[in-house]
GUDRENVO-749869 format. One record per residue (C-alpha): residue in one letter; x, y, z; residue number from 1. Coordinates in pm, whole numbers, plus 50000, padded with zeros to 5 digits. Layout:
REM GUDRENVO-749869
RORO  rest  x  y  z  nr
RORO  a  X  Y  Z  NUM;
...
REM end
This chain:
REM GUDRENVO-749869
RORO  rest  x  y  z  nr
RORO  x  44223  55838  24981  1;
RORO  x  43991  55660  24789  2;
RORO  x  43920  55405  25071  3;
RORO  x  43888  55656  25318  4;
RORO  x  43598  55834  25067  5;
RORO  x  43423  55494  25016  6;
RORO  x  43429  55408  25405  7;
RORO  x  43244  55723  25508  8;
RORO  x  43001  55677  25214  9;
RORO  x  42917  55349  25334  10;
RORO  x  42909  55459  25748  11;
RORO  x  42648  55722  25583  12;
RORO  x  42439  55438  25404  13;
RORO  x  42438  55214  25672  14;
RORO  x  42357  55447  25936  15;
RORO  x  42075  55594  25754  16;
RORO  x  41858  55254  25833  17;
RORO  x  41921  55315  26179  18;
RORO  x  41765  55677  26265  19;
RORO  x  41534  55726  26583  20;
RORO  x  41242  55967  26581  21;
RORO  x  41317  56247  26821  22;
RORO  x  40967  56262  27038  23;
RORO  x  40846  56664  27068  24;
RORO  x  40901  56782  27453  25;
RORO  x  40502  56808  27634  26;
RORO  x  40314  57072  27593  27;
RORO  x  40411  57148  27956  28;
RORO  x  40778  57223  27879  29;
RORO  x  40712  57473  27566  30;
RORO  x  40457  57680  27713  31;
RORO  x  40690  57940  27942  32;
RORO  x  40597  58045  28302  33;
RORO  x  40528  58369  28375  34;
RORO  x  40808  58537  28551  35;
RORO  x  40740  58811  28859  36;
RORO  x  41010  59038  28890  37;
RORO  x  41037  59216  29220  38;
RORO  x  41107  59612  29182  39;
RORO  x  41197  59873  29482  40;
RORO  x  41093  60207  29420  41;
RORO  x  41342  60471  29632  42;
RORO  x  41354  60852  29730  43;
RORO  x  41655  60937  29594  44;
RORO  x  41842  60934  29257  45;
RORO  x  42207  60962  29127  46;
RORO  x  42278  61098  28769  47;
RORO  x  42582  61203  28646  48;
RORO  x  42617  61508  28394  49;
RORO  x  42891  61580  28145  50;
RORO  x  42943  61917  28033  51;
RORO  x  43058  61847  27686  52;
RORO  x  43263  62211  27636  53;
RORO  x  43483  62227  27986  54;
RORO  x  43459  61826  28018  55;
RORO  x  43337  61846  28364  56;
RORO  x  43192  61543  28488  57;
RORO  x  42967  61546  28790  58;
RORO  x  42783  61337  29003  59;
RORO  x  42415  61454  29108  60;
RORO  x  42232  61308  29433  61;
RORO  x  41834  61435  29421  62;
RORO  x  41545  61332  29609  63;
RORO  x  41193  61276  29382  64;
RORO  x  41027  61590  29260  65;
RORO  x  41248  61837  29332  66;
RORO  x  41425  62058  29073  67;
RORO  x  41817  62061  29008  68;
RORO  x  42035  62276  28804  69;
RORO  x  42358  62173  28579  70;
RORO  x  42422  62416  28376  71;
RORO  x  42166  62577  28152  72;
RORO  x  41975  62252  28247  73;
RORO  x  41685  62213  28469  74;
RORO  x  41622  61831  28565  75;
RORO  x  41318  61699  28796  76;
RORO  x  41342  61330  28907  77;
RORO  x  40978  61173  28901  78;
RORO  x  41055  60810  28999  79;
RORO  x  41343  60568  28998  80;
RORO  x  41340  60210  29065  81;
RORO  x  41569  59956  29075  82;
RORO  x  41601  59560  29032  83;
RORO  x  41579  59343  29372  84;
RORO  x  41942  59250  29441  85;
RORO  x  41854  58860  29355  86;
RORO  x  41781  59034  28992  87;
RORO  x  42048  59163  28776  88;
RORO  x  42123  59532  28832  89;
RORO  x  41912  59816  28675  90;
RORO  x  41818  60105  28770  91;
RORO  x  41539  60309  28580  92;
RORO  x  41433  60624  28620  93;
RORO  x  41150  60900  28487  94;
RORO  x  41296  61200  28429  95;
RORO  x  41209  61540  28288  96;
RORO  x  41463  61768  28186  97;
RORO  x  41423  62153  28062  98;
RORO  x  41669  62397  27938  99;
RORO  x  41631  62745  28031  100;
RORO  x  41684  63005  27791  101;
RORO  x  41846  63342  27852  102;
RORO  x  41494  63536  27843  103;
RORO  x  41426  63251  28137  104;
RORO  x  41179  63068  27855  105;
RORO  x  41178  62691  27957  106;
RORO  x  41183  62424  27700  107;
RORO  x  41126  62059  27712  108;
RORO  x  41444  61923  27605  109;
RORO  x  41360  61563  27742  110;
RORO  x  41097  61368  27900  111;
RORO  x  41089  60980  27952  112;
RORO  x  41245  60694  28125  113;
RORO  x  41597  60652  28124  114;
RORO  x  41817  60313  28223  115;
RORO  x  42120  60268  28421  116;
RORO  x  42252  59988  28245  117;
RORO  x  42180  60084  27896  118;
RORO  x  42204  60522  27892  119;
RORO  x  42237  60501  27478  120;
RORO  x  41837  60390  27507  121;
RORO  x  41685  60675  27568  122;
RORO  x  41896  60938  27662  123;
RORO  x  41916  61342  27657  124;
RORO  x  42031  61462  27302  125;
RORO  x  42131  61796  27383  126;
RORO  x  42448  61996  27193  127;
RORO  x  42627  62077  27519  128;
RORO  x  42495  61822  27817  129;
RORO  x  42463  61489  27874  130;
RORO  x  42320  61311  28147  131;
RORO  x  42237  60951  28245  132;
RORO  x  42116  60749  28541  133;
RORO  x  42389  60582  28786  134;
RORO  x  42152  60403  29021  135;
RORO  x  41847  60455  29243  136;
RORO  x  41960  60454  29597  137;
RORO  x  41805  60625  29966  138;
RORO  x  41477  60505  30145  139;
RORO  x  41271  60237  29938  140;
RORO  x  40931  60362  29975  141;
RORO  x  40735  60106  29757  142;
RORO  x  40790  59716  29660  143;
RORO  x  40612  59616  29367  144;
RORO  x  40622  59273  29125  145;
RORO  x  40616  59310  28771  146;
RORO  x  40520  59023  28593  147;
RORO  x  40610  58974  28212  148;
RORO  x  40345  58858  28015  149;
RORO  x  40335  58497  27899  150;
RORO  x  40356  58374  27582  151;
RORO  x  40064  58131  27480  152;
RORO  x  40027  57910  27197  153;
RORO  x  39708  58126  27053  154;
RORO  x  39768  58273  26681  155;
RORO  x  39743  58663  26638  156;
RORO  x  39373  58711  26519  157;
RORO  x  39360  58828  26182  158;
RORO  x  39236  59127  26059  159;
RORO  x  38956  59127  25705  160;
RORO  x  39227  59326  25554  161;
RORO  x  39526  59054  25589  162;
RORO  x  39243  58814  25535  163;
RORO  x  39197  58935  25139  164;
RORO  x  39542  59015  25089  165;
RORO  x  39636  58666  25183  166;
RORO  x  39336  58481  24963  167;
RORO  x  39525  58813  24699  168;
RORO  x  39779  58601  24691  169;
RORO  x  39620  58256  24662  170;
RORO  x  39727  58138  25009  171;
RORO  x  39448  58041  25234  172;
RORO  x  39538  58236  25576  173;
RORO  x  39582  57994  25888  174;
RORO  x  39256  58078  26087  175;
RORO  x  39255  58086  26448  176;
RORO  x  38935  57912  26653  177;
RORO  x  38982  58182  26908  178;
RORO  x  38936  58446  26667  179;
RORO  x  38614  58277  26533  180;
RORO  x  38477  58214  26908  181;
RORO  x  38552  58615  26994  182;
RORO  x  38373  58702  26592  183;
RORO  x  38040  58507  26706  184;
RORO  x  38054  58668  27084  185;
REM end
C-alpha cells in the first residue's frame, strides 16, 4: 500500500514539470452570433379548459379577436404564434380573459401571453377554471424573424451611485471606456 501511495506521489511530482499552457480560444469564437428565429403568426388558436368542479376537460378552436365562452369565463384570442417547424415547438399566444359576474359586471381575471410548452409560466389563476394554450394552428397570415440580442464583451456602465458605494467599500470599481466615451458625448 505504501508503494502504491509513493508511486502516485512521485507520477504527481514528475508530471508537474511537464504542464502545457492552454492558449484562450480567439476573440472570434467567444463572442456569440446573433441568432434569427423565424415565427408564423396564424388565425386560429386551440386552448383547452378544465373545469376544476365537474372535471370537464375541453378543447377550444377560436379564430383572433373573437369572444368565447367556458363557463363563467369570457376569453378573446389577440395573437398566437408559433415556432417554424425547423425550431423546436412553441406556441405562444396573447390572451385576455374576463369572468362575468351574475349582475353581468366583467372583470379582468387575466391578460398576457401564455406558452404552449410551458402553461405553469403565466397562466390563469382562477378558483374554478383553468386554461392553457395547445398550439397555434389555421391560415399563417404573417412571417416574421426574431432575432435575440447578442451578447458583447462591453461592461454594464456604472451608475455615480454604485460608483461611491464601491470606492464605500475601498474597492476601486472596474471602469468601462465606453461609459467614459458616452459621459463626454
Amino acid at each position: 500500500m505504501k508503494i502504491l501511495a509513493f508511486c502516485l506521489i512521485g507520477s504527481a511530482l514528475a508530471n508537474r514539470g511537464y504542464a502545457t499552457e492552454i492558449t484562450p480560444p480567439s476573440q472570434e469564437n467567444t463572442i456569440p452570433k446573433t441568432q434569427e428565429q423565424e415565427v408564423y403568426v396564424t388565425d386560429k388558436i386551440h386552448l383547452q379548459a378544465l373545469d376544476k368542479v365537474t372535471g370537464r376537460v375541453i378543447t377550444i378552436a377560436a379564430e383572433m379577436n373573437k369572444p368565447i365562452e367556458f363557463g363563467t369565463l369570457r376569453i378573446i384570442p389577440h395573437l398566437c404564434q408559433k415556432a417554424a417547424p425547423e425550431d423546436p415547438p412553441e406556441s405562444t399566444a396573447f390572451l385576455e380573459i374576463f369572468e362575468i359576474k351574475p349582475n353581468n359586471q366583467e372583470n379582468l381575471v387575466f391578460q398576457g401571453w401564455m406558452f404552449a410548452s410551458h402553461p405553469s409560466i403565466s397562466a390563469l389563476e382562477h378558483p374554478v377554471y383553468d386554461v392553457w394554450v395547445k398550439e397555434c394552428n389555421g391560415s399563417i397570415i404573417q412571417s416574421k424573424k426574431l432575432s435575440s440580442p447578442s451578447v458583447t464583451e462591453n461592461k454594464p456602465i456604472l451608475s455615480d451611485e454604485i460608483k461611491a458605494f464601491y470606492q464605500g467599500l475601498g474597492e476601486p470599481p472596474e471602469e468601462n471606456t465606453a461609459s467614459d466615451e458616452q459621459n463626454d458625448s
